[in-house]
C-alpha positions in Angstrom: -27.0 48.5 -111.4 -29.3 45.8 -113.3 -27.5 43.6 -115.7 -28.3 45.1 -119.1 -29.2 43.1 -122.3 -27.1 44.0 -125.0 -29.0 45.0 -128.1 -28.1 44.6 -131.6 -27.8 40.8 -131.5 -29.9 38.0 -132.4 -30.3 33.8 -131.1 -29.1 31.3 -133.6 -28.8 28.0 -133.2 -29.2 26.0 -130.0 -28.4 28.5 -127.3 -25.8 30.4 -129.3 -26.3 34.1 -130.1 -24.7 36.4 -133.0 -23.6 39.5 -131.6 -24.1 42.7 -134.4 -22.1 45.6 -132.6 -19.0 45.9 -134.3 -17.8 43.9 -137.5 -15.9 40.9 -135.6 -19.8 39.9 -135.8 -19.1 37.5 -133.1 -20.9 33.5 -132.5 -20.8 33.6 -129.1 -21.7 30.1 -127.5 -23.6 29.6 -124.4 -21.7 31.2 -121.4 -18.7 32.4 -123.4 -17.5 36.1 -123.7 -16.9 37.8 -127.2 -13.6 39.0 -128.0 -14.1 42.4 -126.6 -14.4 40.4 -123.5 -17.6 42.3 -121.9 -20.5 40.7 -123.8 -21.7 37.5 -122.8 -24.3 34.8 -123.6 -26.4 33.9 -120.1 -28.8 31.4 -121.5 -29.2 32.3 -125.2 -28.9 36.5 -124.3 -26.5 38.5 -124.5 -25.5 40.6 -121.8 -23.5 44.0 -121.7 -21.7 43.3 -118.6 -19.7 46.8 -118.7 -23.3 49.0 -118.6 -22.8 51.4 -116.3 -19.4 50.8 -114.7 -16.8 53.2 -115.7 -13.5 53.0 -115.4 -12.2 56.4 -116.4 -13.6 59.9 -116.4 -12.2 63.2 -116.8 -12.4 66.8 -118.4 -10.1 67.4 -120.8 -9.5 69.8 -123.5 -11.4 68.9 -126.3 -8.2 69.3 -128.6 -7.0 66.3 -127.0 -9.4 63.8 -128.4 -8.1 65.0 -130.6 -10.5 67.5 -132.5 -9.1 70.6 -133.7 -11.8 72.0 -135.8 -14.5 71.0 -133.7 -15.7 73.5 -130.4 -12.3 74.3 -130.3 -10.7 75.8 -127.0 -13.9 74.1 -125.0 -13.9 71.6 -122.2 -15.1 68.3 -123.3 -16.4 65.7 -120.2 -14.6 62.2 -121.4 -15.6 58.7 -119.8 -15.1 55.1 -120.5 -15.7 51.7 -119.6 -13.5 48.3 -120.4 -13.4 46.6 -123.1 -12.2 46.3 -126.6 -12.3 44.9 -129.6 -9.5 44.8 -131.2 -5.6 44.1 -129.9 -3.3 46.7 -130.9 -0.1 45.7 -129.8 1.2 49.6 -129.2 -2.4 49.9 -127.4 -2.0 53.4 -125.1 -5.1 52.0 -122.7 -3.9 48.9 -122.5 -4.8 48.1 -118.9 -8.4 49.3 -119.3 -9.2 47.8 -123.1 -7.9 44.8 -122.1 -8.4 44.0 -118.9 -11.4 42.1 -119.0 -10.0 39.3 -121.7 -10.6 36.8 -122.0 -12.9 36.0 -118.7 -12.2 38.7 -116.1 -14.0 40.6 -113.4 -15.4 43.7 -115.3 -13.7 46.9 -113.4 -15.5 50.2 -112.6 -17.8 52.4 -110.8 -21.3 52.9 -111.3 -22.0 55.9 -112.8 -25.4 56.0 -114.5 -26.1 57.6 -117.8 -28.0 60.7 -116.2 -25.5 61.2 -113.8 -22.5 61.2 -116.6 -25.3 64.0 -117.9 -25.6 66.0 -115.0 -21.6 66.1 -114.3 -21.2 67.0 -117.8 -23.5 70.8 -117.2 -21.9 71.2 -113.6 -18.3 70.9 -114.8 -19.3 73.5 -117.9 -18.7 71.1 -120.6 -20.7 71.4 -124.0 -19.6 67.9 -124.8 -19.4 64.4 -123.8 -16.6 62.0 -124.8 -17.0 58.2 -125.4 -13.3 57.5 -125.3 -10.1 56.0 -124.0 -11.3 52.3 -124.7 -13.6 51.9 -127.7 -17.1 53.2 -127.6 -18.7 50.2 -129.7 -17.7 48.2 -127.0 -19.9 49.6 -124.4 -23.0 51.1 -127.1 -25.6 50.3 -124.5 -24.1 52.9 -122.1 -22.9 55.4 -124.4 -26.1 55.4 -126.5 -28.1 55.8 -123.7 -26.3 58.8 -122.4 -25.9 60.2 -125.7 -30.1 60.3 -126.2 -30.4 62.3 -122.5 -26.7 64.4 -123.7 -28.7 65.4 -127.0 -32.1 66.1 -124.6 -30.3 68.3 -122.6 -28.5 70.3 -125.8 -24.5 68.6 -125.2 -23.0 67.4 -128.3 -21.9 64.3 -128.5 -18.0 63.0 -129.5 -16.7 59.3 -130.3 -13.3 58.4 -130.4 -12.9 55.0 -131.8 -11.4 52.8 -134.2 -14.0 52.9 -136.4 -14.7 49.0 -136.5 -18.6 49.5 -135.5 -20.9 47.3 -137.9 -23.6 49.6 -139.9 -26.3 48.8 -137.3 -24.5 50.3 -134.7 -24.0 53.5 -137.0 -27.7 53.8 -138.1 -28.3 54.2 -134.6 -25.7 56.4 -133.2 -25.7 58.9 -136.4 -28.8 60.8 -135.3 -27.0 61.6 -131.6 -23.9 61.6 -132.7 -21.9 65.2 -133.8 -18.6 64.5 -133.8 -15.6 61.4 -134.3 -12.1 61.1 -134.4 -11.3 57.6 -136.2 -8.5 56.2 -135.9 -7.1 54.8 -139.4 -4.5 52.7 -139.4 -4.0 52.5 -143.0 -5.4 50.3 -146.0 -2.9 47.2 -146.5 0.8 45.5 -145.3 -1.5 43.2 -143.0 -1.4 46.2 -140.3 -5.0 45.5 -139.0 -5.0 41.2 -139.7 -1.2 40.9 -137.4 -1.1 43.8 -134.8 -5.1 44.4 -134.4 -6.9 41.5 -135.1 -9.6 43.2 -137.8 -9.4 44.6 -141.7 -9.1 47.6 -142.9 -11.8 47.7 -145.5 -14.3 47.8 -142.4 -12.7 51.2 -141.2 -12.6 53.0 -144.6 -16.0 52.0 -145.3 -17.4 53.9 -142.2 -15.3 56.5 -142.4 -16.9 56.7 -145.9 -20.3 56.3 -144.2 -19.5 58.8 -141.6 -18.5 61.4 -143.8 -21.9 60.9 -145.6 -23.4 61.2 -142.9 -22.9 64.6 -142.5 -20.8 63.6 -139.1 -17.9 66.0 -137.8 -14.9 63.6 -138.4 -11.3 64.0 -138.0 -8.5 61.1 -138.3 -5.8 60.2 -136.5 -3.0 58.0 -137.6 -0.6 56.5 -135.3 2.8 56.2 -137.1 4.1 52.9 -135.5 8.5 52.4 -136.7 7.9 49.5 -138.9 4.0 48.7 -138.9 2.8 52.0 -141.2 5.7 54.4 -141.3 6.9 53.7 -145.1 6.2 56.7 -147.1 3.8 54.2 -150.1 1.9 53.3 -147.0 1.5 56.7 -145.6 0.4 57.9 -149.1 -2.2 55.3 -149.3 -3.6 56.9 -146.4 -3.6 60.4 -147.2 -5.1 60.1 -151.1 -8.0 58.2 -149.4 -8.7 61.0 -147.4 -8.3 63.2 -150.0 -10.4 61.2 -153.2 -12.9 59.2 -151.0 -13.6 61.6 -148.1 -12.5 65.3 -148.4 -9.3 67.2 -148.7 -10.6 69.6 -145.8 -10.6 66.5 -143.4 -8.1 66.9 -140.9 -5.5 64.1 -140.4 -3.8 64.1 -137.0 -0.6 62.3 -137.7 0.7 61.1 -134.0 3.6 60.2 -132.7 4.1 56.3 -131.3 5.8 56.3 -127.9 6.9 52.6 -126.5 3.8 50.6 -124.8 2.1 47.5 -123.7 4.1 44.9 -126.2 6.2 47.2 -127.9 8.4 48.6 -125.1 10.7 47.7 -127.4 9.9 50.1 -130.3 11.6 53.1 -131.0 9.9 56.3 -130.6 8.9 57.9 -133.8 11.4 59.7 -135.4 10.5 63.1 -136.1 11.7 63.1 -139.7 9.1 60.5 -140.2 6.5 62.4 -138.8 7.2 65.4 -141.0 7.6 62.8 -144.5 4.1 62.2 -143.6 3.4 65.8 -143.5 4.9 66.6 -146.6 2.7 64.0 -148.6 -0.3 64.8 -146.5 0.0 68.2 -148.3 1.4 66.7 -151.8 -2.5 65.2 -151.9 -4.1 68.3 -150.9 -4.9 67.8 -147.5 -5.7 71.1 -146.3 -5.5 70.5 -142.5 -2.7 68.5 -141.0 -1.4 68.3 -137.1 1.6 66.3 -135.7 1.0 65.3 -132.5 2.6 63.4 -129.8 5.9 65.7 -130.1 
């Protein structure tokens, strides 16, 4: 497959380009990667180096995303390709979101967007599912699946961390049916230490979102130590309740041991159901543990 211009950047000085994906809003000089680590500047353009090479595919249940009140008890066709960009040091997909950082070969097989399409329909699947890494990430190839998905009458799903700059929103929106964001919570330095972004760009799209008239459902990973103290959790749940709507679910998941916290306990289930409890002290109307 061709080497694919990314879109949503612009040249600046010299040879350098500005990359407008996601809200790292990257300089990236002349032959040097971005931190997701699949964009690169060849020559004053940037490149998409992960357009059209997937690295994981599957059908799953769609209540593994996880969306509950969307299409539920349907099939939903799920893909990815590398790249991320953020860090999370509890990262699940580890070996696929980063494996391409900070300058290495970009992993996958070429799958193009029509044929993702056509798979979708022969498996049965009423959905497609940009997932497993981060969507933004690869936007060329997901966007352009998601315009021939919507031809074709699939609905389309993101899962992602919700770190995608406006411009990437303004043009998903129209294709896009369905997210689950992944909100890590609004302060204690959780997104600056373990993630590498801030928080104030996540609840701003999942304001935008919501707008938007987009399905969306959010999941919080309940880290021991990084977001499990009950002031934190409550932050998160009142913000879902005053800025978005009590009827939004929150998936409240369970952390199990990974990439460079092998070393963390499990989630205790007494903190999962504290964060229940105040989940439904705010109103929320639909909450799920997960994970257990």
């Amino acid at each position: 497959m061709d080497l694919k211009e990314a879109i949503l950047y612009k040249q600046i000085e010299g040879l350098k380009v500005k990359c407008a994906v996601c809200n790292m809003r990257c300089t990236i000089p002349e032959g040097h990667r971005g931190l997701c680590g699949v964009r690169e500047n060849r020559g004053g353009k940037l490149y998409a180096l992960n357009y059209g090479k997937t690295i994981a595919v599957n059908v799953d249940p769609i209540e593994k995303k996880p969306l509950y009140h969307f299409m539920p008890k349907t099939k939903i066709y799920s893909f990815a390709a590398v790249g991320c960009n953020f860090r999370c040091s509890w990262c699940q997909n580890w070996e696929i979101s980063q494996s391409p950082k900070p300058n290495k070969r970009i992993e996958g097989i070429e799958i193009s967007p029509l044929e993702h399409v056509d798979r979708a329909i022969e498996y049965k699947c009423p959905s497609i599912a940009y997932t497993y890494s981060e969507p933004t990430i690869f936007l060329e190839y997901a966007f352009d699946t998601m315009k021939i998905a919507k031809e074709k009458g699939l609905k389309n799903v993101w899962v992602t961390n919700g770190y995608m700059s406006t411009e990437t929103l303004d043009l998903i929106i129209p294709y896009l049916d369905a997210t689950n964001v992944d909100y890590k919570g609004p302060n204690g330095g959780v997104y600056e230490k373990y993630c590498g972004g801030k928080p104030i760009h996540v609840l701003e799209n999942l304001k935008y979102l919501y707008k938007a008239g987009v399905h969306l459902e959010i999941t919080t990973l309940i880290v021991p130590g990084v977001n499990d103290k009950p002031d934190h959790l409550k932050q998160i749940a009142k913000f879902i309740a005053e800025e978005l709507s009590k009827d939004v679910p929150w998936h409240i998941s369970r952390f199990f041991p990974a990439w460079k916290m092998k070393d963390t306990i499990i989630t205790p289930l007494e903190t999962l159901k504290t964060a229940e409890k105040i989940g439904q002290e705010e109103g929320l109307t639909h909450i799920h543990i997960g994970n257990v």
